[in-house]
C-alpha positions in Angstrom: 136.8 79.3 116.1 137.1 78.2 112.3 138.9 80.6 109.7 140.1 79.0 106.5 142.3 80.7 103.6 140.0 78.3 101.4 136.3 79.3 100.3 134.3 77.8 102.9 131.2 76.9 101.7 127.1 76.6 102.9 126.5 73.1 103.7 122.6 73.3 102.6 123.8 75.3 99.2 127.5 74.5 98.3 126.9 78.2 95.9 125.2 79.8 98.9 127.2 82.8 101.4 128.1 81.0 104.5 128.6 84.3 105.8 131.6 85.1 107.9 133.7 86.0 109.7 133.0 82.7 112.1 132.1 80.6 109.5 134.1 77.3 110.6 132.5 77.2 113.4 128.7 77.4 112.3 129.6 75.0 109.4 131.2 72.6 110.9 128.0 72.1 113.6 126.0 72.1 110.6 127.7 69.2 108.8 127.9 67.4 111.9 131.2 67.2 111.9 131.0 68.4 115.6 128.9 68.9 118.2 129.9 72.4 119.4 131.9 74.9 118.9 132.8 78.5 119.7 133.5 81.9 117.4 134.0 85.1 118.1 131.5 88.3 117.5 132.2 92.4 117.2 129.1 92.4 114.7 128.1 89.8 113.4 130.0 87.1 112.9 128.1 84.4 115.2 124.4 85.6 114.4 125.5 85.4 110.7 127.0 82.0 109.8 124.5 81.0 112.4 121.5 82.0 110.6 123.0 81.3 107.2 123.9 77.5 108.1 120.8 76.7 110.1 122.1 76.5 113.8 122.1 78.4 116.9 124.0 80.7 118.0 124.6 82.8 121.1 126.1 86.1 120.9 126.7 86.8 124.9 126.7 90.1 127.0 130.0 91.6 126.2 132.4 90.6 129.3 130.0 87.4 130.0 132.7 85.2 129.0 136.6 85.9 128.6 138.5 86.6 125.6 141.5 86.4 127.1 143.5 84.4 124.0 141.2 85.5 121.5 142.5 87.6 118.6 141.1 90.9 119.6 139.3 93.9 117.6 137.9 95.8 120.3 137.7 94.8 123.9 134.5 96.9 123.7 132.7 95.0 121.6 134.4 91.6 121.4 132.1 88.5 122.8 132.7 84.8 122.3 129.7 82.6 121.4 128.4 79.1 121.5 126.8 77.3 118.8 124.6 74.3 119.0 123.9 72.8 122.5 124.6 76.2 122.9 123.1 77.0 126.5 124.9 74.1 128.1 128.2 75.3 126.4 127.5 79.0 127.6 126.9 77.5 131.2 130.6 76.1 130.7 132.2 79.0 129.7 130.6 82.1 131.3 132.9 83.4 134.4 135.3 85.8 136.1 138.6 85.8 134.0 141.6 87.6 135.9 142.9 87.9 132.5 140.0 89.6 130.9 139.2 92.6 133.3 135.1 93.1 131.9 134.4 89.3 133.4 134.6 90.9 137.0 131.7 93.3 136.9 129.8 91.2 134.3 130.1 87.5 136.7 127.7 88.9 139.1 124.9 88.6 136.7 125.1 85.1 136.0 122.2 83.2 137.5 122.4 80.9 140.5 122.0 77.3 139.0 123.1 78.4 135.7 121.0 79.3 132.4 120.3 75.5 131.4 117.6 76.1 133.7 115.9 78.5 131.2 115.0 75.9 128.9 111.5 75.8 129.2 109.1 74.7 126.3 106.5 77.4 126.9 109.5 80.1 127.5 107.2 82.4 125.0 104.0 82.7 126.9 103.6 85.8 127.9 106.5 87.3 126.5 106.3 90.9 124.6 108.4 91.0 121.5 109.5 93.9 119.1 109.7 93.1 115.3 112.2 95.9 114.0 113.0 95.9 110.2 110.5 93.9 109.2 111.0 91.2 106.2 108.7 88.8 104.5 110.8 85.8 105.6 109.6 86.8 109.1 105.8 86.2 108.5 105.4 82.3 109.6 108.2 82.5 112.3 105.6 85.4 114.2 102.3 83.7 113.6 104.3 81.2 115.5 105.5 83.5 118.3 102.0 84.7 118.8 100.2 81.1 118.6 102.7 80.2 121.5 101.3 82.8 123.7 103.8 85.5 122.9 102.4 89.4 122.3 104.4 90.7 119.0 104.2 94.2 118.4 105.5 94.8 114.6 106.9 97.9 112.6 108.3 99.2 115.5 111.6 101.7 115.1 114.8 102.4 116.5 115.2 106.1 117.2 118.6 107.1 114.8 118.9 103.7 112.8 120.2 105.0 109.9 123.0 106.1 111.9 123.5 103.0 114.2 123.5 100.6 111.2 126.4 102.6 109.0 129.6 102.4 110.7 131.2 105.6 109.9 128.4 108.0 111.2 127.7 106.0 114.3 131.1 106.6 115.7 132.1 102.9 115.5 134.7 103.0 112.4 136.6 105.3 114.2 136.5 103.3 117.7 137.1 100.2 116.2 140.1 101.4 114.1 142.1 102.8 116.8 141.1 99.9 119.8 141.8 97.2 117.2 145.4 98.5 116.9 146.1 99.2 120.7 144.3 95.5 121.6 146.3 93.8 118.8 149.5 95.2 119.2 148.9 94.0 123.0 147.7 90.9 121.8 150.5 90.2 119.7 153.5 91.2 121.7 152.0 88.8 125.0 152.5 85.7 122.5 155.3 83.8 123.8 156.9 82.7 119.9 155.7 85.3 117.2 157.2 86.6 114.1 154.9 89.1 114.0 154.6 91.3 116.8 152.3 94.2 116.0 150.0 95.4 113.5 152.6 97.6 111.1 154.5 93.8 111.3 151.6 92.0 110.0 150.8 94.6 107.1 154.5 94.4 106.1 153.9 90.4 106.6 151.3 90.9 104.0 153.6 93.6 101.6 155.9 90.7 101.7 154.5 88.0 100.4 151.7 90.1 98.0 155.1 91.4 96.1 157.6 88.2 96.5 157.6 85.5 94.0 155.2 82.6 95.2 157.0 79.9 96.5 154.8 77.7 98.7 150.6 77.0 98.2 150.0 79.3 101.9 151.7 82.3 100.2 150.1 82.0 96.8 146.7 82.2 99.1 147.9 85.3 101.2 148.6 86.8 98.2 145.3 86.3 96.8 143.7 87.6 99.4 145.4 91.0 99.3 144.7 91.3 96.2 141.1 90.6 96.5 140.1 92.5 100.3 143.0 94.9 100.1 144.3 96.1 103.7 143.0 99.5 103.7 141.8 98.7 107.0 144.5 97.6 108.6 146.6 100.6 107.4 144.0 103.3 108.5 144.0 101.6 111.5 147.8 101.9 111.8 147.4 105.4 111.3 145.5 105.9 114.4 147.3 107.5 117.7 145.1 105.6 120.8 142.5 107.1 122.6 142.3 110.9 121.3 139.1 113.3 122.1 138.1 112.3 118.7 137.9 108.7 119.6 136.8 109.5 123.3 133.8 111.4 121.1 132.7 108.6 119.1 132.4 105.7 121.8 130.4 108.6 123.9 127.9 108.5 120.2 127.5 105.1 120.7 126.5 105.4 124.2 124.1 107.7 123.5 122.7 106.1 120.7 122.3 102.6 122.3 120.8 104.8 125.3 118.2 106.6 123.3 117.9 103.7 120.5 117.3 100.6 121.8 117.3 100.7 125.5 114.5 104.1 125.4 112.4 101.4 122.3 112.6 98.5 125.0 111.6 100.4 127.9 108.9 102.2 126.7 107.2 99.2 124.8 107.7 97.2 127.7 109.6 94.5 125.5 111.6 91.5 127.0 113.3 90.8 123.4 113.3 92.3 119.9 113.2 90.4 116.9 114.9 90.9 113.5 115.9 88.3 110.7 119.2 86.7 110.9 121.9 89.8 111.6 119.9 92.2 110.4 120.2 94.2 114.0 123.7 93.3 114.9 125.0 96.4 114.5 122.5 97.2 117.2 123.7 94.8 119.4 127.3 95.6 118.4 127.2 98.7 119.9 125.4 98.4 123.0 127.9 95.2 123.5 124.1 93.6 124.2 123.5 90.0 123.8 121.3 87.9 120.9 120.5 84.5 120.0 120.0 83.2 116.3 117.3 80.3 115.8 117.1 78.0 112.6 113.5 79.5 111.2 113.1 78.2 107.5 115.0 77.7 104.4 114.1 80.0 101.0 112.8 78.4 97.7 116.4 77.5 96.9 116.8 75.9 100.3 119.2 77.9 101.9 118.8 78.4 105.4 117.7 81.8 107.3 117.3 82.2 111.4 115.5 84.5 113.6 117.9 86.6 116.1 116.5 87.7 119.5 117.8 90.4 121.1 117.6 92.3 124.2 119.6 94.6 126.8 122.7 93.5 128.7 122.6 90.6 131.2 119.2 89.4 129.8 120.7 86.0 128.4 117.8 84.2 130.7 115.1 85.3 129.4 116.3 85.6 125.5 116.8 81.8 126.2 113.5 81.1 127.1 112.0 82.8 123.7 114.7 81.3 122.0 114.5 77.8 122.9 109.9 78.4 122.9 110.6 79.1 119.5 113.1 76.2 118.8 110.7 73.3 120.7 107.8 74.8 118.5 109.0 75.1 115.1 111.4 72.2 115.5 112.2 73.4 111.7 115.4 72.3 111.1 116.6 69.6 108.7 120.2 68.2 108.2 122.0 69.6 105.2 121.8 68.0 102.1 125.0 70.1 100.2 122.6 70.9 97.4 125.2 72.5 94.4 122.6 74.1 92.8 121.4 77.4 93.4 122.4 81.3 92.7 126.0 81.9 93.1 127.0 84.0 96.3 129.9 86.0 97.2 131.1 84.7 100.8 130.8 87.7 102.9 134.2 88.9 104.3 133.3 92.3 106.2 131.7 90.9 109.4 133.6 90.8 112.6 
């Protein structure tokens, strides 16, 4: 897991949003400067930097691998993925964790044999797949699907999306604000050597050194980056008093809404994955703490990259990797990066988690 004080940037389009917030780790696969490497997802930030630096990426059932160590947001929603080689990685990782109570229940799905045995070249035949939000990017990517034997049903819906994709009416702002101080404060105060040892230390941390006079090139950066994100959340976080009703209320919306959403979409349709372009659905899968997999599926007239994420309920990691790696061996799209500096400036994204 990558982070960087520095602009990281695309590999493919040096102007182009590597997306965030694991964008180390997708970048540095994509300029071969490694051959794997893990991030960390609560929405987004695996599919994202995967799709936007042509790799893959596997965003696992939530509780499929530990996170014990991992700087934590919400235990809920937390995952750590593989990307590149990425089956034989997850293989390597997935497991019951004493230290991360959501491996013990979650271990008994893994498959006998492992999931490198889900590789199969024809892994799409027969396989029904949902296209939700659909884009013009994803034209050639299902002709493909459907030449390989795959049935694709397209403009399908999720029941509520409007809801599940903006944070403050699905319930998950206020979930996320009060777990992410109770799981970092925890986090924090289990280090063995720390200055900081809670969230109100790290926002004074930050009050510090964004009012101090700049002594040293780190604090010149931290300061820089107050300025330009702010730390509204952390401080309405900071606010929050643990678990209340109105917290207990909002993780029982999201429950209903991945209930009725997708899980009533995929039953119903008889779907064993659903389809969306790059993170367009992680939200979706944020919620549900369901699993995805990003596949390199073309680059756009200025070259930078864009994947295809396949998603599906929890504990269905084998069968997203057969679609996922049918779709890989048939495409076989990718190219290595070029660091082309020409191209439309883009913002790199800093609200993905």
């Amino acid at each position: 897991m990558i982070r960087s004080l520095n602009v990281l940037q695309n590999p493919y389009v040096l102007t182009a949003d590597p997306c965030g917030s694991s964008s180390g780790s997708a970048i540095s696969v994509a300029a071969n400067l490694v051959a794997v490497s893990l991030g960390t997802e609560t929405d987004g930030s695996i599919l994202c930097p995967a799709s936007q630096n042509s790799v893959v990426g596997i965003k696992p059932t939530v509780g499929l691998t530990s996170r014990a160590g991992v700087v934590p947001v919400s235990l809920r929603q937390d995952s750590v993925g593989t990307v590149s080689d990425a089956v034989i990685v997850l293989d390597a990782i997935v497991g019951y964790d004493p230290l991360d109570e959501a491996t013990k229940t979650a271990s008994e799905f893994i498959p006998e044999g492992g999931y490198k045995q889900f590789l199969t070249a024809s892994g799409l035949k027969g396989k029904r797949l949902g296209v939700v939000m659909k884009h013009s990017l994803l034209h050639h990517p299902i002709e493909m699907l459907r030449r390989e034997g795959a049935t694709v049903i397209e403009d399908l819906s999720i029941q509520n999306i409007e809801v599940i994709m903006d944070w403050t009416k699905s319930g998950a702002r206020t979930a996320l604000l009060a777990e992410f101080k109770m799981s970092l404060n925890a986090y924090l105060k289990d280090l063995v050597k720390s200055p900081v040892r809670s969230l109100a230390d790290v926002i004074a941390y930050n009050e510090k050194f964004a009012e101090e006079d700049v002594i040293t090139d780190m604090r010149k950066k931290t300061q820089e980056k107050v300025e330009e994100w702010g730390q509204e959340l952390f401080l309405a976080a900071e606010a929050t008093n643990g678990m209340g009703e109105t917290e207990k209320a909002a993780l029982q919306k999201m429950e209903d809404l991945s209930r009725n959403g997708l899980e009533k979409l995929m039953k119903e349709k008889e779907l064993d994955a659903i389809v969306s372009l790059g993170s367009k659905m992680s939200n979706v899968l944020a919620i549900g703490g369901y699993p995805g997999i990003n596949v390199p599926a073309g680059y756009d007239s200025e070259g930078v990259p864009f994947g295809i994420t396949f998603g599906g309920l929890r504990f269905t990691e084998p069968k997203l990797i057969e679609i996922a790696y049918g779709f890989e061996q048939a495409t076989l799209i990718r190219k290595p990066p070029k660091f082309k500096a020409q191209g439309t400036q883009r913002k790199q994204s800093c609200c993905f988690l």
